[in-house]
C-alpha positions as CSV (number, residue, x, y, z in Angstrom):
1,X,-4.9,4.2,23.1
2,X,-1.7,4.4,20.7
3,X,-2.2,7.6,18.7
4,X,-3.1,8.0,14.9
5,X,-0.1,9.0,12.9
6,X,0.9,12.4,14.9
7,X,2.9,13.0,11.5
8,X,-0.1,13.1,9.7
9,X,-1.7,16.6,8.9
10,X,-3.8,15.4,6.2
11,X,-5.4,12.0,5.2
12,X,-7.6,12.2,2.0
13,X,-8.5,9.2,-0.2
14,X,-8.8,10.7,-3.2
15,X,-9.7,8.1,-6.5
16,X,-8.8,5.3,-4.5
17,X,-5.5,6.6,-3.8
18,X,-4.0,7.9,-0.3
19,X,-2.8,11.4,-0.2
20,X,-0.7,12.1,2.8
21,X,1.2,14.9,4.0
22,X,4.1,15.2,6.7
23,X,4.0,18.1,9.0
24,X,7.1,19.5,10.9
25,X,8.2,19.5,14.7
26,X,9.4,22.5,16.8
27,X,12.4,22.2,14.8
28,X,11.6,22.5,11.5
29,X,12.3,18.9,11.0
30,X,9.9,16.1,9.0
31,X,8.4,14.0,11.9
32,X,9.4,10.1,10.9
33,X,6.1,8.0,9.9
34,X,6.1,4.8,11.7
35,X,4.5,1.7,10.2
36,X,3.8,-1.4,11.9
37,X,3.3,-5.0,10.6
38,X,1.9,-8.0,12.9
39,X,3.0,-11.2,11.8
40,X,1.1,-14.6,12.1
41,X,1.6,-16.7,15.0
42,X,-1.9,-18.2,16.0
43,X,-3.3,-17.6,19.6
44,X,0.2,-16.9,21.0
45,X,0.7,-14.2,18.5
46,X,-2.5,-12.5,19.3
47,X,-1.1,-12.6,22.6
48,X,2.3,-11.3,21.9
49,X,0.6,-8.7,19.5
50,X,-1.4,-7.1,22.1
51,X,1.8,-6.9,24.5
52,X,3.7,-5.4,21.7
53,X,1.1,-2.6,21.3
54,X,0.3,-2.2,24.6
55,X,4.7,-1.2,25.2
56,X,4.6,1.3,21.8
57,X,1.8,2.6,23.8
58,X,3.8,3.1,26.7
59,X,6.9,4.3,24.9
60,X,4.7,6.8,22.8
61,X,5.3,5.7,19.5
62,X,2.9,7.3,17.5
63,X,1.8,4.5,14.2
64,X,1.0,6.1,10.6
65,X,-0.4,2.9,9.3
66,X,-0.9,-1.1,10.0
67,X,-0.9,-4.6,8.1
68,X,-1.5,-7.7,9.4
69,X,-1.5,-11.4,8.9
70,X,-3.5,-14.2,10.6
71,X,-3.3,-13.2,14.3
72,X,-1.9,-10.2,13.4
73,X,-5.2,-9.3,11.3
74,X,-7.1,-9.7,14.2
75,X,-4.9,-7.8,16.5
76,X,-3.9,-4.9,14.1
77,X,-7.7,-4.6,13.0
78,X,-9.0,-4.2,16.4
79,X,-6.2,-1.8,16.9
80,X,-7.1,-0.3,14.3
81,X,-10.0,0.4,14.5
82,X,-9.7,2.6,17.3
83,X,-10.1,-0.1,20.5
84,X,-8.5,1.0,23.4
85,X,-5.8,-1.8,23.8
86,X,-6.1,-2.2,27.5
87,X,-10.0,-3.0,27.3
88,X,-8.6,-5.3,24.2
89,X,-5.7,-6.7,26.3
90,X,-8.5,-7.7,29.1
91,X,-10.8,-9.3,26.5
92,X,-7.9,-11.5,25.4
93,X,-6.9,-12.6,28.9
94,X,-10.9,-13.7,29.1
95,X,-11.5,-15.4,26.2
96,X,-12.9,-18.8,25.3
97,X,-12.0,-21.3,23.1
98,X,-15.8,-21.3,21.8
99,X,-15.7,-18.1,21.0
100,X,-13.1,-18.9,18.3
101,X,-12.8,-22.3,17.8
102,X,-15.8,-24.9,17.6
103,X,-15.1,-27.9,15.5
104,X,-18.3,-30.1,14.9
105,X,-16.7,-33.7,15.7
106,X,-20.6,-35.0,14.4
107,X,-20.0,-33.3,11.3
108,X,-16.5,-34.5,10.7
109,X,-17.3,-38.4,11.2
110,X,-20.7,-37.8,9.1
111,X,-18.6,-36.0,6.1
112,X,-16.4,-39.1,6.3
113,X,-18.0,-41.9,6.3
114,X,-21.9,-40.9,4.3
115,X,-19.9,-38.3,2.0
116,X,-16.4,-39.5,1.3
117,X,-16.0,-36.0,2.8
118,X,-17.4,-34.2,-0.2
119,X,-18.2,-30.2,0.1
120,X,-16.7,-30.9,3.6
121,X,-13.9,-27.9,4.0
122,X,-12.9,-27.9,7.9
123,X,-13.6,-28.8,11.1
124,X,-14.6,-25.4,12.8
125,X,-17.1,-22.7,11.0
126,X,-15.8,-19.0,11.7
127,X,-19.1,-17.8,12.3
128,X,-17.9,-17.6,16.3
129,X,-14.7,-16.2,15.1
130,X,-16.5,-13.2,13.0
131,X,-19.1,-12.7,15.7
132,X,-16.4,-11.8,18.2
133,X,-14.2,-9.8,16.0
134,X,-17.4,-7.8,15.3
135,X,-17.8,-7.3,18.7
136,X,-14.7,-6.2,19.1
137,X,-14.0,-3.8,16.5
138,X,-14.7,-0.1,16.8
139,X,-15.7,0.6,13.0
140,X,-17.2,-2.1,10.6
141,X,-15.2,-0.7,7.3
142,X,-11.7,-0.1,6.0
143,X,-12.2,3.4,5.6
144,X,-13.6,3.9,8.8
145,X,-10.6,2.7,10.2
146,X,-8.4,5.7,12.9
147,X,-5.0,4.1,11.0
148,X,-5.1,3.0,7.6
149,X,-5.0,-0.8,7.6
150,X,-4.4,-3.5,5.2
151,X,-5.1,-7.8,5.6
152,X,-3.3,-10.5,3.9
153,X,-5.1,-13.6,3.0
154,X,-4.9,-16.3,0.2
155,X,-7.4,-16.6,-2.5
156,X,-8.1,-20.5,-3.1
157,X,-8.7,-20.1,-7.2
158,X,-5.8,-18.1,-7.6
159,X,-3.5,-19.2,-5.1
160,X,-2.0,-15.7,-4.9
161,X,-2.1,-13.3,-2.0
162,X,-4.9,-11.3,-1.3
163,X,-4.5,-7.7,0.0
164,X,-8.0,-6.2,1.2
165,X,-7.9,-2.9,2.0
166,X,-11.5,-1.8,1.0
167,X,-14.9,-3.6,2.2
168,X,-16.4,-5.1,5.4
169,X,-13.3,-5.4,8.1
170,X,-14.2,-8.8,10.0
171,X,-14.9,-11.1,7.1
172,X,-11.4,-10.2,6.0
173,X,-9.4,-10.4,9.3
174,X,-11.0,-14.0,10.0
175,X,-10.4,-15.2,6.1
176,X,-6.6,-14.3,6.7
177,X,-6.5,-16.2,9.9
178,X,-8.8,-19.1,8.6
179,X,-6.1,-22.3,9.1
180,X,-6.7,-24.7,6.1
181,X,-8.6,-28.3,7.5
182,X,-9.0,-26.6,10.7
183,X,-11.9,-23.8,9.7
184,X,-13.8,-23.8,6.5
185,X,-12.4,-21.0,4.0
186,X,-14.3,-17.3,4.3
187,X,-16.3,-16.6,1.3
188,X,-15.8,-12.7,0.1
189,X,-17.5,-11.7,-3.0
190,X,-17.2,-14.6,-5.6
191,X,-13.8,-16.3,-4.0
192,X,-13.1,-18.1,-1.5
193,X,-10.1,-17.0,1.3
194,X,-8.1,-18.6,3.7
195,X,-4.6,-18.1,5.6
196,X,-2.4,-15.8,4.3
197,X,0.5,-17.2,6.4
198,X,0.1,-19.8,3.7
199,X,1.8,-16.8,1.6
200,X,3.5,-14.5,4.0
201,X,3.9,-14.8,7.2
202,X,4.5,-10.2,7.9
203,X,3.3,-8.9,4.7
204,X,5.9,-5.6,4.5
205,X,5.4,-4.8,1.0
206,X,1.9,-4.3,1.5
207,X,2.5,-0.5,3.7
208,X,5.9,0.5,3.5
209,X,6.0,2.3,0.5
210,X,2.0,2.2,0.1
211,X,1.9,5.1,2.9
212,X,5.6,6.7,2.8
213,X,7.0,5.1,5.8
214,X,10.4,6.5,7.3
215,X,10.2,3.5,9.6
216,X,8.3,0.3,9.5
217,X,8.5,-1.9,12.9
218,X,7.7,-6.2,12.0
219,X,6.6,-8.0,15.2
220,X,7.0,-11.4,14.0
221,X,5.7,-14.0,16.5
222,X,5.3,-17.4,14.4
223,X,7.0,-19.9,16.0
224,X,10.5,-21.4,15.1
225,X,10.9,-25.0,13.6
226,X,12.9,-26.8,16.7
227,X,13.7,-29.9,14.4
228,X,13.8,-33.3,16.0
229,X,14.0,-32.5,19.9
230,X,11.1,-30.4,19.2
231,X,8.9,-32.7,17.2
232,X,9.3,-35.4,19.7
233,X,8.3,-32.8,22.4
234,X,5.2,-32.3,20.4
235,X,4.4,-35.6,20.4
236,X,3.7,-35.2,23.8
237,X,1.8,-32.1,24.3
238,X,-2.4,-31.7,23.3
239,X,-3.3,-30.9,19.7
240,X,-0.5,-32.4,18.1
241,X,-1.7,-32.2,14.5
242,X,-2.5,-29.0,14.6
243,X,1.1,-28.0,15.6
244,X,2.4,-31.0,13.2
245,X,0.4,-28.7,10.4
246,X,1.8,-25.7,11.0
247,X,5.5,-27.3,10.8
248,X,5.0,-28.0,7.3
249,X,3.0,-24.7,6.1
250,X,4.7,-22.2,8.2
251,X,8.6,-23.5,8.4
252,X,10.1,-21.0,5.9
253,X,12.0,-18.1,7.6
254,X,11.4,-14.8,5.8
255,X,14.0,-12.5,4.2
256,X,14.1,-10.0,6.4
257,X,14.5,-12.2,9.8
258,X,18.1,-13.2,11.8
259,X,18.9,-15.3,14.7
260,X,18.8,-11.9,16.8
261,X,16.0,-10.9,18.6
262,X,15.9,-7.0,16.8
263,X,17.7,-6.2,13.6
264,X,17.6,-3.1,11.1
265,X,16.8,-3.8,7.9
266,X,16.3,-1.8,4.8
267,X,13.1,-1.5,2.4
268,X,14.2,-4.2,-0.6
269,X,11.1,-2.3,-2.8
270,X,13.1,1.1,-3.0
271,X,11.1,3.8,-1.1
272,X,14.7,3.7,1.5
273,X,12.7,3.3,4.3
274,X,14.4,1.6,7.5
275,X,12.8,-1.8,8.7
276,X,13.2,-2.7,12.5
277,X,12.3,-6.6,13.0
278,X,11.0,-7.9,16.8
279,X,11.6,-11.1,17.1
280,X,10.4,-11.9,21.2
281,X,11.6,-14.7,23.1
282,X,7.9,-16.0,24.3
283,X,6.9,-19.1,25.8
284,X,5.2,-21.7,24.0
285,X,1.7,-21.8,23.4
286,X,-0.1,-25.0,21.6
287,X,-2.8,-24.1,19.6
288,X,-6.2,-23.6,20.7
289,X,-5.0,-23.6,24.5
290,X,-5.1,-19.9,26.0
291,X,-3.8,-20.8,29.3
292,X,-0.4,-18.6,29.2
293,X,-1.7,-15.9,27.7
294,X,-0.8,-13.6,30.3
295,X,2.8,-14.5,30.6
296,X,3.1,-14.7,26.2
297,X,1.2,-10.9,26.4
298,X,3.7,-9.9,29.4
299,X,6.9,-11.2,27.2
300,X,6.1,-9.6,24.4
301,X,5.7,-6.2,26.5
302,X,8.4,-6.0,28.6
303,X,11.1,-7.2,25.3
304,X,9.2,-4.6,22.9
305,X,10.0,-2.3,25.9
306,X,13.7,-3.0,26.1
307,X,14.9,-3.5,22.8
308,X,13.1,-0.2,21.4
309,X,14.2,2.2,24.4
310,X,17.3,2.4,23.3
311,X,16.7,4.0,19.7
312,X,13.4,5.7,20.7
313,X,14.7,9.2,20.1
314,X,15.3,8.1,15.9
315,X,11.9,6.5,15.9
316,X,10.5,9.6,16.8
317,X,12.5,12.4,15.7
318,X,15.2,11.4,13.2
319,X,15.3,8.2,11.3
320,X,18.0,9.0,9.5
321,X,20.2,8.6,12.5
322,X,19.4,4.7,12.3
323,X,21.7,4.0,9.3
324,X,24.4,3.0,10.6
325,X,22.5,0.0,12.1
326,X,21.1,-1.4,8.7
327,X,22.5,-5.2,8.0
328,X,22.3,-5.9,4.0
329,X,20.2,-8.4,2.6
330,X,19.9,-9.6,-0.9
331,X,16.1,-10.1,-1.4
332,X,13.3,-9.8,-4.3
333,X,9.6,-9.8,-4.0
């Protein structure tokens, strides 16, 4: 399992606020804090999550603190949470579509012809979902957590992103992944939730400065719009609609991405910290199918692998060094 923040001596939460201190290496130098955010991406990005963690593993990079969105909720919880990420990598590679997705076809013609489709708010309850994110996870609270972790999800009322951080952890990880039509919203204390892709697709101002990042790695997984060749290749492949859907919810590109496959950015909310943004080459993955999982979790490995190796030495001992490699962008949250 990835370690906890080895540049953490101290972690206190003290009036709701995180009190952190950096300790030193042999050489008298401040150990850089490494963040992580997981991006949405549906199954495929659990996938690709799980490979990505699995290679920051194996190149020992130690992680401060985690935020996640959608897939990467479920992935960064779990990790999280303290599961050992080859046991996790192995329950991906066996899991069933019930165990995550169970839309009641009886329920859906009902709703629409009796009910005009009143109250009716998706095809699939979460209640498998939560059940095996329960199962999965190590600790059932946010404060329980080994890393410090934060969820993005939308509330419905509002509209505006939600950022839980306190409370129950798997009512919170399946809200931010709950796809609108697709699964009924998740109910947290008086509001209801749903994806916060809808919002965000890597929520990066929800850690970097929250836990005093030097370095803050974005896997982001969600797929690319492939404009007209690729909408008449999904014509053609199973679940259209659902892919169809996340076209139009998902297509905007965030600030911080490029057509390269890693790029150094630099924290737009002013706390300096460098921003290193994965974006894998994976194959494609229709959602609810798991079928290449193996081969999406194996991309995602051996890329994280290659494109990290080269800079391992200033994610680990001196960020600073990384400057040079920064690429401006103009960008306000």
């Amino acid at each position: 399992m990835i370690a906890a923040a080895s540049g953490v001596d101290a972690v206190k939460f003290n009036n709701k606020k995180l009190v952190m201190k950096k300790v030193m290496n042999t050489d008298n130098q401040s150990v850089p804090r490494v963040g992580v955010v997981l991006s949405s991406g549906g199954i495929r990005g659990a996938y690709a999550h799980t490979g990505f963690l699995l290679a920051l593993q194996q190149l020992d990079i130690s992680v401060s603190a985690v935020s996640g969105c959608s897939a990467g909720a479920l992935v960064g919880g779990v990790f999280a949470s303290g599961k050992n990420m080859q046991e996790w990598s192995e329950a991906m590679l066996n899991i069933k579509q019930k165990e995550f997705w169970t839309p009641s076809w009886a329920g859906f013609l009902w709703s629409l012809l009796l009910r005009k489709w009143r109250g009716y708010t998706g095809m699939s309850s979460t209640d498998p979902a939560l059940k095996f994110c329960q199962q999965q996870l190590q600790v059932k609270n946010f404060n329980e957590c080994k890393i410090p972790f934060s969820v993005l999800a939308k509330n419905l009322a509002t509209g505006k992103k939600k950022v839980f951080t306190q409370g129950e952890l798997a009512p919170c990880i399946v809200a931010s992944a709950a796809i609108p039509v697709f699964y009924k919203p998740v109910k947290i204390g008086d509001d209801y939730y749903c994806d916060g892709a809808l919002i965000d697709l890597a929520p990066t101002d929800t850690i970097c400065c929250t836990h005093n990042l030097d370095v803050l790695i974005v896997h982001h997984v969600a797929q690319r719009s492939a404009g007209r060749p690729g909408l008449e290749k999904v014509m053609h492949q199973p679940w259209t609609l659902v892919t169809i859907l996340n076209m139009l919810l998902y297509q905007q590109r965030p600030w911080y991405l490029s057509d390269k496959p890693l790029i150094f950015r630099r924290c737009p909310c002013g706390c300096d910290a460098i921003i290193i943004v994965i974006e894998p080459d994976l194959p494609e993955l229709a959602w609810p199918i798991t079928d290449t999982g193996s081969e999406i979790m194996q991309a995602a490995h051996q890329q994280t692998n290659a494109l990290l190796e080269p800079h391992l030495h200033a994610i680990k001992q001196d960020a600073l060094s990384m400057n040079h490699l920064i690429e401006d962008v103009s960008v306000r949250y």
